[in-house]
C-alpha positions in Angstrom: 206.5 118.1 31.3 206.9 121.9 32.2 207.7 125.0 30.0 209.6 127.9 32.3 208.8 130.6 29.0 207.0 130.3 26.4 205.7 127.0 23.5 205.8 128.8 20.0 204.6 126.8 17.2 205.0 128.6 13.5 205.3 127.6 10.0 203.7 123.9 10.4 203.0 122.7 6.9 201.0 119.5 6.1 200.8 118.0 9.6 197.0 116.9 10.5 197.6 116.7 14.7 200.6 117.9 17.2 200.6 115.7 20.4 201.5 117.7 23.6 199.7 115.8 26.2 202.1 115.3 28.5 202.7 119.1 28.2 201.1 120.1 31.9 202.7 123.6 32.9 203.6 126.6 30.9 204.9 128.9 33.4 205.5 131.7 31.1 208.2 133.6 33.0 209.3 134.6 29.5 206.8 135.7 27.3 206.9 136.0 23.5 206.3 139.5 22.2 205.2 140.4 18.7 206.9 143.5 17.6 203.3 144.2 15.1 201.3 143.4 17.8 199.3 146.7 19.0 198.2 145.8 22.0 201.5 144.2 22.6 200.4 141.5 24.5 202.5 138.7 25.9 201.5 135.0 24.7 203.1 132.1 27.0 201.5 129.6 24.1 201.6 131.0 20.7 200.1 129.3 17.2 200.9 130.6 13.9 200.8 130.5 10.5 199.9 126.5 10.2 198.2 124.5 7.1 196.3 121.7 7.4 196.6 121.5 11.1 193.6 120.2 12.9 194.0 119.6 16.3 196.7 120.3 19.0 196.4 117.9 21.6 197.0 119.9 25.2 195.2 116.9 27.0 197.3 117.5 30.3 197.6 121.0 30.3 196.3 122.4 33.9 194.8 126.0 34.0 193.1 128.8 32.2 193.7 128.8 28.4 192.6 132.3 26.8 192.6 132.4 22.7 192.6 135.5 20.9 192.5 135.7 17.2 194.9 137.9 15.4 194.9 138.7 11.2 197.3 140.4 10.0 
C-alpha cells in the first residue's frame, strides 16, 4: 500500500499496537503542517497525542524514517 500525502495518527486512546505493515510508501507530496510548530516543519508521518500505545508496526515501510520529539 502507498500514501500520496501524508499518515496522521492523533487522539488514539487505549489501543496497545496499530498494524501498518503492509504500509510500504509514504510519498508525502502533501505534507501536514502544524500551525504551533516553530520551525514549521513538514511531517509526511505524524504521531500524536496517543495513550497506552506501544508499538506501531511499519514492518514494510521502505526508506529513511527521521523522529523528532515535540512537547508542547
Amino acid at each position: 500500500m502507498q500514501v500520496s500525502g501524508y499518515v496522521l495518527l492523533d487522539n488514539i486512546v487505549n489501543v496497545n499496537e496499530i498494524p501498518l505493515t503492509s504500509l510500504r510508501v509514504i510519498r508525502g507530496q502533501s505534507l501536514l503542517r502544524l500551525a504551533n510548530d516553530p520551525i514549521n516543519f513538514g511531517y509526511s508521518l505524524y504521531v500524536s497525542h496517543t495513550f497506552r500505545l506501544r508499538e506501531l508496526q511499519l514492518t514494510s515501510l521502505h526508506g529513511e524514517i527521521l523522529s523528532r520529539f515535540l512537547v508542547y
